[in-house]
C-alpha positions, 0 to 999 in steps of 0.5 A: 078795110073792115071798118070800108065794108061795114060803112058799104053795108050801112049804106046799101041797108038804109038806103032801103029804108024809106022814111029818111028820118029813120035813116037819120036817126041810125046814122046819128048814131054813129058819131059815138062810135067813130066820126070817120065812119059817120061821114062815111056812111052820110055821104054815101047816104047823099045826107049834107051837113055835120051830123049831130050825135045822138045822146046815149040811151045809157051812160057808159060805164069804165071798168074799173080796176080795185083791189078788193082783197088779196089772196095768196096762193102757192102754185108751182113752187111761186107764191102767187096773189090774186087782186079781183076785178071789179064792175060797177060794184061787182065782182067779175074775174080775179088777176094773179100776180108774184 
């Protein structure tokens, strides 16, 4: 249902757009995020043919998990230990476990 209304919204906006390769180079985007709401958006768009997707501008990234010291704790009578998250090398939040 919400993924109906923001393909209605893409296509009512670019069809304002009068430069028709603007439109084609938003909507080449949209194969990265999901193929269904590319067509979608094409054929509302009355664009024909497989929609090429864009290169990314940025290579993701995957959050990844490491463990980079423990800490043990005693918290309510439980002795806990904390693993941190880490992204891309840095530091972003701690996980607390028995």
């Amino acid at each position: 249902m919400e993924q109906g209304h923001i393909a209605d919204a893409l296509v009512f906006e670019l069809s304002k757009v009068e430069e028709p390769a603007i439109r084609e180079r938003v909507v080449s985007h949209l194969p990265n995020i999901d193929e269904k709401l590319a067509d979608r958006v094409a054929a509302g768009l009355g664009m024909t043919g497989k929609i090429q997707p864009a290169k990314a501008a940025v290579e993701p990234r995957r959050l990844e998990l490491r463990t980079a010291h423990f800490c043990y704790t005693k918290w309510g009578g439980c002795k806990l230990r904390t693993a941190v998250a880490t992204f891309g090398g840095i530091p972003t939040g701690g996980l607390c476990f028995q």
